[in-house]
N, C-alpha and C positions, 0 to 999 in steps of 0.2 A: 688609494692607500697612502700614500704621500702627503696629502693632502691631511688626509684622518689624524697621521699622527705628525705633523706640524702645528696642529689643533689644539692636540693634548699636550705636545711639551710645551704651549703657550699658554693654557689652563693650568702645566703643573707651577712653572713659575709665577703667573698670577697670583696663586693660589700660594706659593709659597711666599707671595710678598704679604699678603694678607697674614696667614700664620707668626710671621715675625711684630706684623704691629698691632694682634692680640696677646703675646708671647709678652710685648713689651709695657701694653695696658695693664697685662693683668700682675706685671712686677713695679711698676712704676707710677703706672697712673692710679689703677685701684686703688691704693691704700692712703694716696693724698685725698682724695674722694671720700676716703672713709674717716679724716680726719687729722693722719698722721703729719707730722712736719718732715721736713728735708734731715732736719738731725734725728728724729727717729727712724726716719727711714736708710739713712746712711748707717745707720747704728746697726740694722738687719744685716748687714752687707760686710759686715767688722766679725761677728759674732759675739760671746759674752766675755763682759768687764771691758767694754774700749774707754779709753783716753780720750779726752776732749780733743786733744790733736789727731788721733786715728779718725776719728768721726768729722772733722774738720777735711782731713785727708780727702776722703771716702767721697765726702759729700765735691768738694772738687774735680775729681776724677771722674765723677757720673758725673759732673756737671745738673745735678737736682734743683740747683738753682737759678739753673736756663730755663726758656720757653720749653715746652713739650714739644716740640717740632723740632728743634737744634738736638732736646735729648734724642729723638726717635732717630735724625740724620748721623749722631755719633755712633748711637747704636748700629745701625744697620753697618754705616762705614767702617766701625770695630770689627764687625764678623768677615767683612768681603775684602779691606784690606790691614788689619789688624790696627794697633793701636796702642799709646804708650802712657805710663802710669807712674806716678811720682810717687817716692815712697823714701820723706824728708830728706836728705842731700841727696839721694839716689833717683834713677828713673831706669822702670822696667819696662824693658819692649814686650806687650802681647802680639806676637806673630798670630796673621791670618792663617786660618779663618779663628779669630779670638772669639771664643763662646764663652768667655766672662777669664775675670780674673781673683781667686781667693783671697783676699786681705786677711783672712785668718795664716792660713797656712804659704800665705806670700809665693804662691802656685798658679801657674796658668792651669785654667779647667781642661781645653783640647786635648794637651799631653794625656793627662789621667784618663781622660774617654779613649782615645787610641789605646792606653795602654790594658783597657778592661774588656774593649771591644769583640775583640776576639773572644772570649770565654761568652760575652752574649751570642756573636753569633754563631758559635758553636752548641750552646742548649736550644736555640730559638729554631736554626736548620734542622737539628738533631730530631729534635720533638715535631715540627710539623712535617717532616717525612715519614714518619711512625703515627701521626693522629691521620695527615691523608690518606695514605695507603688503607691503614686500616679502615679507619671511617666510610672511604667509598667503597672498599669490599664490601663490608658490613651492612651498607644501605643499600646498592644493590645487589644482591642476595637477598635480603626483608623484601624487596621491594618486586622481584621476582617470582617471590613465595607466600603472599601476604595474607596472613593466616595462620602457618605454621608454627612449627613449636620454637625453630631456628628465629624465626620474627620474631616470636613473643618472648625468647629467652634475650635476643639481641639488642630490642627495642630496653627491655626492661632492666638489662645491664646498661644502655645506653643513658638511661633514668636515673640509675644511682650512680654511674658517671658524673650528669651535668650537677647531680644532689652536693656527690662530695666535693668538700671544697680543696682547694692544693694544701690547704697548711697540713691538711688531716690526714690526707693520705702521704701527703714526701715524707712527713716524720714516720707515719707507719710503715713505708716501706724503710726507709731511714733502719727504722729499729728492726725490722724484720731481717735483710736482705745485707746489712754492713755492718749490725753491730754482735747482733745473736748469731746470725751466718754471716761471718766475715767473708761475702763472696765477691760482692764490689765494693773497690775502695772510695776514700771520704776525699784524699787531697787531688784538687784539679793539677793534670799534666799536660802539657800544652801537644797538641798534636804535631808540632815540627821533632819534640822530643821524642816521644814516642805513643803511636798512634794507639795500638792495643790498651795501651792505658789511659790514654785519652778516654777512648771510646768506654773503658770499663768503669771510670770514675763518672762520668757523665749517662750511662746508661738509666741509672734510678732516677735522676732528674730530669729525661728524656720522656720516661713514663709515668710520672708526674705528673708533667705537659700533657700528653698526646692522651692520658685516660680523661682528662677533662673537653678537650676539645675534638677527640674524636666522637665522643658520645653525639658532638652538636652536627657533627659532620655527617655521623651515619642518618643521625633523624631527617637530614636537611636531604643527603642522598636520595633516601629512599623516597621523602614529600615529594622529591622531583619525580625520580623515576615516574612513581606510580601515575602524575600525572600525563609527563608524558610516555609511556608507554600504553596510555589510550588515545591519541593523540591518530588521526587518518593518514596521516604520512607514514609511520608504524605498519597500521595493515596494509597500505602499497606497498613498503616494502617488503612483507612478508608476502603479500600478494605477488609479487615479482620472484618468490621463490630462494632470496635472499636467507643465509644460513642462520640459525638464530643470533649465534655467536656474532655475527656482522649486523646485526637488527639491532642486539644491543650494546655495542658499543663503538659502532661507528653513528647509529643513529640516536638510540634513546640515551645512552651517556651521555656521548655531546651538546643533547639539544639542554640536560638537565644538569650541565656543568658551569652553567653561568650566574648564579645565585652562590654555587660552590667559590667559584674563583674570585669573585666579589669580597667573600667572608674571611677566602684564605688571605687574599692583600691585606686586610684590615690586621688579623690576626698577627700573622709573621708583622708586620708590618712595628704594630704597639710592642711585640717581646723584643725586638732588634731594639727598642727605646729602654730594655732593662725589663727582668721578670723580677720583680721586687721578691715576691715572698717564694718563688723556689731558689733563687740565688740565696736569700738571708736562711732559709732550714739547712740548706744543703752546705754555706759557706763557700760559693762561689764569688770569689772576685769581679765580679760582673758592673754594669754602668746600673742596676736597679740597686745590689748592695752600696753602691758609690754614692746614691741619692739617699739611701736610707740612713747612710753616715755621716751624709750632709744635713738632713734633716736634724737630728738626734744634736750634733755641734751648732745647730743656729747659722749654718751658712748658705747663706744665698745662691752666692756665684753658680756653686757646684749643680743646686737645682735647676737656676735657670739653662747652665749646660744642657742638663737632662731633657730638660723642655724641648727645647730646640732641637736637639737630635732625636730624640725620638718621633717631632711632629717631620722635621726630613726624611726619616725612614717612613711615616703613614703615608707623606704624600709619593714617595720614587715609589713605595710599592703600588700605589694607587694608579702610578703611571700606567708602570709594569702590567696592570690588570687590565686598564684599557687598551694597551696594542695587543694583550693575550684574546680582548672580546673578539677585535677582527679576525684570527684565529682560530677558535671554539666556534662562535656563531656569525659569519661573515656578512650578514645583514643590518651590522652596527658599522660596517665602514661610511654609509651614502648617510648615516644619523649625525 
């Protein structure tokens, strides 16, 4: 067991050195590839109307005019042990871990992620505890039953689930649920403040989330179950007189929860990097409205932020899923 996951935390960090010098290809290198110059590309990193000295700045501070190797060792060393930036008589320290620095709004990116982080990971937990729960009830019971009217009513709610898309339904519940019946409110309240409202402000964009991604959950449930629930280890144990209740869900659950736990890292994983379009309907202050802001003003910095933390949350939870495999199915430890 030891062994397995000294493994993994050695593939996450590989894995997360790699993610940093795609991260930094596709902000840096790409675009000289696609033709641009150092002063067009320092110009992205300014936003609109810079100064021939801002761009002059700009382009020194990234150093764009080094080898790509020197840029990629600045970069790395900017995030691991922060790094410092001239801004004419002045020079600003980015304290580690520096995930960029905004030349527009003259703002370290990390602050603004810390301080938005929280409202993501509170819709991102929120909602995948609400689409799991339900979603594995829902598939097994279908998958229990397969045939009936509970199946064919479950599956085919699960259908116009994966159909509707989020913009469609947060504004319908939106206008249903906060504006026609003021029953939950619209402004996010931070849960050290008070939890009740927390929880009532973030409800509708909870369910938002979890009607989309349970639909995918219950389908994927119940494909397992029904697999294994035909499965010869199944009738031994039911051969052995085992309750049904213990058949299936010490045996057939577990053995069909690994394609589950797979989907949910990936899932929780990408909304911890920011739920773009339920934070923008809902007006959550969130790291997905943070990028869509950054987007809209032409600034860089804030995106590549985004980049990089949301690809460290895919890989920790990816972690996370492989020491859950040893876990669920103990025959991935000796893999």
């Amino acid at each position: 067991m030891i062994t397995y996951i000294i493994r993994r935390l050695i593939a996450a960090v590989i894995l997360l050195l790699v993610v940093t010098a795609v991260t930094f290809g596709i902000f840096f290198i790409l675009p000289k590839l696609a033709g641009q110059t150092a002063d067009q590309l320092a110009q992205q990193y300014i936003g609109k109307n810079p100064t021939p000295a801002d761009i002059a700045a700009v382009k020194a501070n990234l150093g764009l005019d080094k080898p790509v190797y020197e840029q990629y060792w600045d970069f790395v060393k900017g995030i691991v042990s922060g790094t410092t930036y001239n801004q004419g008589p002045t020079t600003v320290r980015c304290d580690a871990p520096c995930f960029g620095f905004s030349f527009k709004s003259r703002s370290e990116v990390w602050p603004q992620l810390v301080d938005r982080l929280p409202v993501t990971i509170s819709l991102a937990v929120g909602a995948a505890v609400l689409w799991l729960l339900s979603g594995i009830v829902v598939g097994v019971i279908s998958a229990l039953k397969p045939g009936s009217f509970f199946d064919r009513a479950a599956m085919g709610g699960a259908l116009a689930g994966v159909s509707l898309p989020i913009f469609f339904t947060a504004q319908l519940f939106l206008l249903l649920f906060s504006y026609q019946l003021p029953i939950f409110g619209r402004t996010y309240v931070p849960f050290t403040e008070n939890p009740s409202q927390w929880a009532n402000t973030l409800f509708l964009p909870w369910c938002s989330l979890a009607l989309l991604y349970a639909a995918i959950y219950a389908r994927l449930t119940r494909s397992g179950m029904l697999e294994t629930m035909s499965e010869d280890f199944i009738r031994t144990a039911r051969a052995k007189g085992l309750r049904e209740r213990t058949v299936v869900t010490k045996h057939g659950l577990r053995a069909a929860l690994t394609p589950i736990v797979t989907v949910f890292g990936m899932d929780v994983g990408l909304l911890l990097g920011g739920a773009v379009i339920t934070e923008t309907v809902y007006s959550l202050a969130g790291i997905g409205q943070y990028a869509v802001q950054a987007i809209r003003d032409n600034d860089l910095p804030p995106i590549l932020g985004v980049t990089l933390l949301a690809a460290f949350f895919v890989i920790l939870l990816n972690l996370v899923v492989d020491l859950l495999y040893a876990v669920v199915d103990p025959r991935v430890r000796v893999s």
